[in-house]
BARO-786289 format. One record per residue (C-alpha): residue in three letters; chain; y, z, x. Coordinates in steps of 0.2 Angstrom, whole numbers, plus 5000, padded with zeros to 4 digits. Example, Ala and Ser with C-alpha at 12.3 -4.5 7.8 and 13.67 -1.06 7.14 Angstrom:
% BARO-786289
+------+------+------+------+------+
! code ! unit !   c2 !   c3 !   c1 !
+------+------+------+------+------+
!  ALA !    A ! 4978 ! 5039 ! 5062 !
!  SER !    A ! 4995 ! 5036 ! 5068 !
+------+------+------+------+------+
***
This chain:
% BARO-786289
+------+------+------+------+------+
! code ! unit !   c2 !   c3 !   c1 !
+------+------+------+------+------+
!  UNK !    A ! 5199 ! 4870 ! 5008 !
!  UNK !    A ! 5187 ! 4861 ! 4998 !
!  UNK !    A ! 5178 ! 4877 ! 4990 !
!  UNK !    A ! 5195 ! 4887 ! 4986 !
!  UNK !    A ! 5199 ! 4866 ! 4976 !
!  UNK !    A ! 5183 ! 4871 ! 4968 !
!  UNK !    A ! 5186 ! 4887 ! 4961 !
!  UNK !    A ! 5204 ! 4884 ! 4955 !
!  UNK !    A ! 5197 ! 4872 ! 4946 !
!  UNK !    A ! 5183 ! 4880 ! 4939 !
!  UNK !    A ! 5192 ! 4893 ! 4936 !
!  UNK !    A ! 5203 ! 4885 ! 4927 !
!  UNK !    A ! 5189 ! 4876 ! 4915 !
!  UNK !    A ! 5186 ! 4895 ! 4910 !
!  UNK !    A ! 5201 ! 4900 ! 4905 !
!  UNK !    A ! 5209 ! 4883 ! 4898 !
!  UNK !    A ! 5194 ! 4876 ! 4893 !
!  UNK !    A ! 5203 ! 4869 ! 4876 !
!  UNK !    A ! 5217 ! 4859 ! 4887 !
!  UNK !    A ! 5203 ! 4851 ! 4898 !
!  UNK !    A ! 5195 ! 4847 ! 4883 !
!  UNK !    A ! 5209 ! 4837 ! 4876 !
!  UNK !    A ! 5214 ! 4830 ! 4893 !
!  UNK !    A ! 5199 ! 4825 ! 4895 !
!  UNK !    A ! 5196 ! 4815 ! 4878 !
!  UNK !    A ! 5214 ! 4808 ! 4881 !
!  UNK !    A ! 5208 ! 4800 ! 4898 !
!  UNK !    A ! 5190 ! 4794 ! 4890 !
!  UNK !    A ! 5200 ! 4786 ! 4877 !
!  UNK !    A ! 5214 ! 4778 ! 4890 !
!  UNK !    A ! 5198 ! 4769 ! 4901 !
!  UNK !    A ! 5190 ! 4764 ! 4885 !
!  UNK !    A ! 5207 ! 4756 ! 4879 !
!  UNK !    A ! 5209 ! 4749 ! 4901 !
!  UNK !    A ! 5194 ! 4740 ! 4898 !
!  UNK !    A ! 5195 ! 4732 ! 4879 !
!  UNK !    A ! 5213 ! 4725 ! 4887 !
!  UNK !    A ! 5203 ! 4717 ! 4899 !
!  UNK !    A ! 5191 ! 4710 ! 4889 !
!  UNK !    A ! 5203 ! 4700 ! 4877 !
!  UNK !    A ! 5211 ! 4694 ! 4891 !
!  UNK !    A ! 5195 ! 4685 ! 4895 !
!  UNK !    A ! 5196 ! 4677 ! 4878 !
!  UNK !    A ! 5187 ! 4690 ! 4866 !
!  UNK !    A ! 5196 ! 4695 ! 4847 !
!  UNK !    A ! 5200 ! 4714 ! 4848 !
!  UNK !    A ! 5186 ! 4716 ! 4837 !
!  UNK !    A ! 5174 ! 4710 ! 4852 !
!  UNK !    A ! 5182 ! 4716 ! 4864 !
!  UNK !    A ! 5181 ! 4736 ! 4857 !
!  UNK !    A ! 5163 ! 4731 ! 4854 !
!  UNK !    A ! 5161 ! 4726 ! 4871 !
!  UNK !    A ! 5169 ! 4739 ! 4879 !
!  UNK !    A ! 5160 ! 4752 ! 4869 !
!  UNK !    A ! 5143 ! 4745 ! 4873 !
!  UNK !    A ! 5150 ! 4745 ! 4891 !
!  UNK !    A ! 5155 ! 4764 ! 4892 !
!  UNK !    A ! 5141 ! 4772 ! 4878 !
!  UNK !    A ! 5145 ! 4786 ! 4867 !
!  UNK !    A ! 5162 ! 4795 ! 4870 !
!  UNK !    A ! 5152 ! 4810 ! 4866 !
!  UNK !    A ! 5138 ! 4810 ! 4879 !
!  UNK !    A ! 5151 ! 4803 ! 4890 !
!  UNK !    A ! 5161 ! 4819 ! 4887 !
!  UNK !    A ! 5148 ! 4830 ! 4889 !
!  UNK !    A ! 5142 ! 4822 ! 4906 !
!  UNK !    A ! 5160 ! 4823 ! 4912 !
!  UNK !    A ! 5161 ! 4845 ! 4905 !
!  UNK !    A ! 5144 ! 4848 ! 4917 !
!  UNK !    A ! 5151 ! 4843 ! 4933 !
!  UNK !    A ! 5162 ! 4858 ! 4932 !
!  UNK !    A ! 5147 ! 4868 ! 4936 !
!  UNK !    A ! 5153 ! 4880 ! 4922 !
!  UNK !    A ! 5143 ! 4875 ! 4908 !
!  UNK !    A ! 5129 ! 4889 ! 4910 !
!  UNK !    A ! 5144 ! 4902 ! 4907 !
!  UNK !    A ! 5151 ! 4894 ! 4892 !
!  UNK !    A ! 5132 ! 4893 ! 4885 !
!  UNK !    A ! 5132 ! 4913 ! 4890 !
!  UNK !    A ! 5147 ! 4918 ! 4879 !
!  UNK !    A ! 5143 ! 4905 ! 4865 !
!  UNK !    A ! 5126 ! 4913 ! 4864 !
!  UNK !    A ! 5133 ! 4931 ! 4865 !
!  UNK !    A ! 5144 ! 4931 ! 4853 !
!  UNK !    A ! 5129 ! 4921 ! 4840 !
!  UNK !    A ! 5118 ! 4938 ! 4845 !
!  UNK !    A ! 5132 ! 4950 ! 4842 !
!  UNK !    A ! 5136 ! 4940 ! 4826 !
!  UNK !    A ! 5116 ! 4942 ! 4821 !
!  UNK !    A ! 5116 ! 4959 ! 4824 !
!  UNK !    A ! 5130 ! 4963 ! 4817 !
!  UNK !    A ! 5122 ! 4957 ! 4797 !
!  UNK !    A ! 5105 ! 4963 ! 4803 !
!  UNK !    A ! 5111 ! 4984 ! 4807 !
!  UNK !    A ! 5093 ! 4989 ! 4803 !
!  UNK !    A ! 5083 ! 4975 ! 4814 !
!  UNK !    A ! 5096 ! 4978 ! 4825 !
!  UNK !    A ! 5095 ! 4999 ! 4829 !
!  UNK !    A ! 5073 ! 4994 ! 4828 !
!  UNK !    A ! 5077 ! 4983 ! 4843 !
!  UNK !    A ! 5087 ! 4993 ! 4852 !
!  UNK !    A ! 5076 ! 5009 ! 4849 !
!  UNK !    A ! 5061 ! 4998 ! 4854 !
!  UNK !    A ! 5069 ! 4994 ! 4870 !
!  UNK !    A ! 5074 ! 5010 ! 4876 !
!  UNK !    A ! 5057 ! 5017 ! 4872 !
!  UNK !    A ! 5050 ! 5006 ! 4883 !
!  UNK !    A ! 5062 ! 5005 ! 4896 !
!  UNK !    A ! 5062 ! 5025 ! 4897 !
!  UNK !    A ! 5043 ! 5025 ! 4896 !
!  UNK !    A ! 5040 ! 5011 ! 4910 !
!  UNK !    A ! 5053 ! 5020 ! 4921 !
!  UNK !    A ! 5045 ! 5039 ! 4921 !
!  UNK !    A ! 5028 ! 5027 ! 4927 !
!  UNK !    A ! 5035 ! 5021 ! 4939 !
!  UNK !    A ! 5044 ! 5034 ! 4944 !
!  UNK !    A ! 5028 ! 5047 ! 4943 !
!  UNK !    A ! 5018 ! 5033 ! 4950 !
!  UNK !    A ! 5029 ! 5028 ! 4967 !
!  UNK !    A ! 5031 ! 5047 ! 4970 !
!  UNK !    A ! 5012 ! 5049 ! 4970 !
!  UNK !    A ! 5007 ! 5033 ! 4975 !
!  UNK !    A ! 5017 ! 5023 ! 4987 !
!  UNK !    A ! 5032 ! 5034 ! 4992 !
!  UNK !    A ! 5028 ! 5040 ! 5010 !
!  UNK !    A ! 5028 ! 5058 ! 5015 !
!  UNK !    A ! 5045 ! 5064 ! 5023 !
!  UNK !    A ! 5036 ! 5066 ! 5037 !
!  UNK !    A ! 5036 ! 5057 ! 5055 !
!  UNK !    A ! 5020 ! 5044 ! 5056 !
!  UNK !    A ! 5015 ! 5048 ! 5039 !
!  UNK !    A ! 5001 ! 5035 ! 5042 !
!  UNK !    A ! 4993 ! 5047 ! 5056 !
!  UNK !    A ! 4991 ! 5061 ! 5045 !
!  UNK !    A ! 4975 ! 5065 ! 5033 !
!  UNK !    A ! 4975 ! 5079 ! 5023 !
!  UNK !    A ! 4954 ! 5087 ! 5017 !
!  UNK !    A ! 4958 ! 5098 ! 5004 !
!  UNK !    A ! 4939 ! 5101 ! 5002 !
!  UNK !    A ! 4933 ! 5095 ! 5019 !
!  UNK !    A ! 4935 ! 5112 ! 5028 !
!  UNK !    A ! 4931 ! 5130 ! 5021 !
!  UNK !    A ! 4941 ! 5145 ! 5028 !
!  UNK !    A ! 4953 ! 5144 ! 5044 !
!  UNK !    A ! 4938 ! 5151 ! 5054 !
!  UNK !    A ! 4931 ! 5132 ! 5054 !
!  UNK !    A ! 4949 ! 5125 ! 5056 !
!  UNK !    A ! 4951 ! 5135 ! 5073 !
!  UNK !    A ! 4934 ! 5130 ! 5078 !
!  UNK !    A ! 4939 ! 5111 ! 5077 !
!  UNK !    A ! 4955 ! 5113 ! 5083 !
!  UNK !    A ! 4949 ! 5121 ! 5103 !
!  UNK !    A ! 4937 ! 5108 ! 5101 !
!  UNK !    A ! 4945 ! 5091 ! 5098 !
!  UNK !    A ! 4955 ! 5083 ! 5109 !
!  UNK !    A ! 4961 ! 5067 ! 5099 !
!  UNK !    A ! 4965 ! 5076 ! 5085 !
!  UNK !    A ! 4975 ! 5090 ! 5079 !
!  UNK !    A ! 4970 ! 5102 ! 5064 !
!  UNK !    A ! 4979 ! 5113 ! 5057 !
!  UNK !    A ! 4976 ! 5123 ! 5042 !
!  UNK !    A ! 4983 ! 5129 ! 5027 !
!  UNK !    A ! 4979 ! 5142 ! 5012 !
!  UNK !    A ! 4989 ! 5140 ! 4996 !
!  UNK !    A ! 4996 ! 5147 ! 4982 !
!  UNK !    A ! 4994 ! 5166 ! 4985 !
!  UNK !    A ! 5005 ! 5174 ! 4974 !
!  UNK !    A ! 5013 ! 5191 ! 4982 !
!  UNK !    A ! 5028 ! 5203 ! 4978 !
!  UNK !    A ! 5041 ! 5202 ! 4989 !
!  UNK !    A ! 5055 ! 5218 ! 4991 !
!  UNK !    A ! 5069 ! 5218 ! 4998 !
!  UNK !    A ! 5086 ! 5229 ! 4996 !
!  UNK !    A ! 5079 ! 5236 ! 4980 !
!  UNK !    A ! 5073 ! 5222 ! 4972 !
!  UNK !    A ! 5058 ! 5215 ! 4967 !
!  UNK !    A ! 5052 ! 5196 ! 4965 !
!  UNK !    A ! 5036 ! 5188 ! 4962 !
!  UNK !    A ! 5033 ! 5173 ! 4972 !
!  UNK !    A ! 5021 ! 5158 ! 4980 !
!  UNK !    A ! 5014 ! 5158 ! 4999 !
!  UNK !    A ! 5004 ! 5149 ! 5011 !
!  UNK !    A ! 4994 ! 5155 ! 5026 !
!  UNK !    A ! 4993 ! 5141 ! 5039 !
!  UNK !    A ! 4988 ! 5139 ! 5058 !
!  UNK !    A ! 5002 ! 5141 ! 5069 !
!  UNK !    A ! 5002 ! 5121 ! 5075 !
!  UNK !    A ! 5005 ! 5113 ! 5055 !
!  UNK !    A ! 5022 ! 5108 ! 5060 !
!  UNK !    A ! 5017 ! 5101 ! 5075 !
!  UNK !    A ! 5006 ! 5090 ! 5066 !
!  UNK !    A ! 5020 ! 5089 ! 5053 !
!  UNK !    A ! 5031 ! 5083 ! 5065 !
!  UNK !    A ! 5045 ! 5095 ! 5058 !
!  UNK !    A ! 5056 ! 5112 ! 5067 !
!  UNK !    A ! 5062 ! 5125 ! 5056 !
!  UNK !    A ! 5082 ! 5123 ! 5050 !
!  UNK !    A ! 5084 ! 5141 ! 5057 !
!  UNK !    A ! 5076 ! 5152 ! 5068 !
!  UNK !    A ! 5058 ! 5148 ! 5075 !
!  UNK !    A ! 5039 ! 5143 ! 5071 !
!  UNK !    A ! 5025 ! 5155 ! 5071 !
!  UNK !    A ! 5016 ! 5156 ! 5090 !
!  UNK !    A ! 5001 ! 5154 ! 5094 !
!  UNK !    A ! 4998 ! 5172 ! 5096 !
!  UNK !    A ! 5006 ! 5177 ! 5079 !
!  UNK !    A ! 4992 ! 5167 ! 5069 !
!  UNK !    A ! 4979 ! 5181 ! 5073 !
!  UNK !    A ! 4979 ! 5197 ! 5062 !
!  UNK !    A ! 4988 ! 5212 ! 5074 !
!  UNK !    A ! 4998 ! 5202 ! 5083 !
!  UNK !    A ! 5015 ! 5202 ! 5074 !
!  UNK !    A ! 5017 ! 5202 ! 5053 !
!  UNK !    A ! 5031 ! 5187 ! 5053 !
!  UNK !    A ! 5036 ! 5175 ! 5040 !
!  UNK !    A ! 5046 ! 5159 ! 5037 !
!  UNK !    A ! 5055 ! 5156 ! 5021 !
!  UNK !    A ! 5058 ! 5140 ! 5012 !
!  UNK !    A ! 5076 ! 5134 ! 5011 !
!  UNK !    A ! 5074 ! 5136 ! 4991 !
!  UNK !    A ! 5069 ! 5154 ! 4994 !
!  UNK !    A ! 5082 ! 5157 ! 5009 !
!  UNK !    A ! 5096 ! 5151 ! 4995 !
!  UNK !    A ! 5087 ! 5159 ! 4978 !
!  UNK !    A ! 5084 ! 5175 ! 4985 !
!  UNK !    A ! 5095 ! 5179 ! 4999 !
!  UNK !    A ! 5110 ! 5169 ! 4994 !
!  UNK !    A ! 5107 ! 5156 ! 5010 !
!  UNK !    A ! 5112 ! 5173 ! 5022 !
!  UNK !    A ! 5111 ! 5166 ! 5041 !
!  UNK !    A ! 5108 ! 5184 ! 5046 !
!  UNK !    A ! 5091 ! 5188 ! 5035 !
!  UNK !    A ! 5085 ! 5181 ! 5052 !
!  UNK !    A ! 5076 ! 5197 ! 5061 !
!  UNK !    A ! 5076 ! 5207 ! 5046 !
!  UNK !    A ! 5062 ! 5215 ! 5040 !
!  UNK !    A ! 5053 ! 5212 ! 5019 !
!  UNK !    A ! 5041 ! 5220 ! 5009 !
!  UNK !    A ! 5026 ! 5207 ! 5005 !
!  UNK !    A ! 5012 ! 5216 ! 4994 !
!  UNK !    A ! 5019 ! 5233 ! 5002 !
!  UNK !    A ! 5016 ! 5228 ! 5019 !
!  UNK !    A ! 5033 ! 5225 ! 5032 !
!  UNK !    A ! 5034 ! 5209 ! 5039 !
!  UNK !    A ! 5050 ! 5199 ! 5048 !
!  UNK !    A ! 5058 ! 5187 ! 5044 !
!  UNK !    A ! 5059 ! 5173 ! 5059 !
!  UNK !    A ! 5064 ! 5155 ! 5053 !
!  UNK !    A ! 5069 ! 5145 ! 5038 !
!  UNK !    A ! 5063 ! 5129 ! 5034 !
!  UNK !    A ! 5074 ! 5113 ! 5033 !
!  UNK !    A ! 5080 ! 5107 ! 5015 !
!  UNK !    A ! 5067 ! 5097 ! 5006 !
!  UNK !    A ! 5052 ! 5104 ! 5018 !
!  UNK !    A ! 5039 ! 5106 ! 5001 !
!  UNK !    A ! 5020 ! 5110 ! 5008 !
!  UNK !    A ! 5008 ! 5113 ! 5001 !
!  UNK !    A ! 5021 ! 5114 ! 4985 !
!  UNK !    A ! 5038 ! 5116 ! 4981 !
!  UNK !    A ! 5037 ! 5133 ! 4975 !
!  UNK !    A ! 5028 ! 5140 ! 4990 !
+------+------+------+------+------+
***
């Protein structure tokens, strides 16, 4: 096959470049000396005739060199050459060489956290189905009263609202931890587009006061707090000295309106 013909041999102008070299100038030197033959037997004195015959093929040199590219390997032999002139540079340059390198990595190091914090913030989509469709108004809407009010009356959109970073005690079996919550509507996930890894969602019923004190946990709660215990399901907490249960746990990397809620 033609291509496997090219690699062997450029391959093989890789790693026995210095016989290729010397075949090379042997054969350059057999065509030069083919056609000085023929030119004397035209009549010419040798001296001509090498005249001739050099005039005829041009510099051996440039020749070479024309004859070295069509290996197509050229740009790699330039790539080592170069290499090891750098690591030679560097090498009698130690201080100009640890200022480089320190520049580099500063910058490197620097652009990537941008980017980083900047495609996290900016242009990585929310884990949520039809990100696109969903708009969030932190300061649009005051209270949940007006979130309820909206919701019965729209019917091509779905609010759902949400009251952060209430901080509460939680007890259970003797211990005490201070952590983040949320109050939300009972439809969020529905307009999140997300069901709970475990147990269940709030009902529509449980979002009023007197109708059922429940809770979800996070998976990062479920697995700080509770040692990720399948069973706390249906069991009952202590949240600011008030019992409340336990009914579903949300799936790993769920993180609204925070990561420590």
């Amino acid at each position: 096959m033609l291509w496997l013909s090219r690699l062997r041999l450029r391959l093989r102008s890789l790693l026995q470049r210095q016989n290729l070299n010397e075949e090379l100038t042997q054969e350059l030197s057999f065509h030069l000396e083919q056609q000085k033959a023929e030119f004397i037997a035209e009549g010419m004195t040798p001296d001509e005739a090498d005249a001739a015959a050099r005039r005829l093929f041009g510099s051996q040199a440039s020749l070479a060199e024309e004859c070295r590219d069509q290996r197509r390997t050229r740009w790699l032999e330039d790539l080592a050459q170069d290499t090891r002139y750098a690591w030679r540079s560097f090498a009698q340059s130690p201080a100009f060489t640890l200022t480089a390198v320190l520049t580099l990595a500063l910058g490197i190091g620097a652009n990537t956290a941008f980017f980083s914090t900047a495609y996290g913030i900016l242009f990585r989509p929310l884990p949520y189905p039809s990100p696109g469709r969903i708009v969030n108004m932190p300061d649009g809407i005051a209270g949940m009263g007006p979130v309820v009010a909206l919701r019965d009356l729209s019917r091509l959109v779905d609010y759902a609202g949400c009251m952060p970073g209430i901080e509460m005690n939680l007890q259970f079996g003797g211990e005490a931890s201070r952590i983040r919550t949320a109050f939300t509507t009972w439809n969020l996930l529905r307009v999140l587009g997300i069901n709970p890894a475990h147990g269940r969602w709030f009902t529509e019923s449980e979002e009023f006061a007197g109708h059922g004190q429940v809770v979800m946990l996070s998976d990062r709660t479920w697995r700080r707090l509770f040692n990720a215990d399948p069973s706390i399901l249906g069991q009952r907490i202590i949240l600011n000295e008030e019992s409340v249960e336990i009914i579903g746990i949300m799936p790993p990397g769920f993180a609204f309106p925070t990561s420590d809620t």
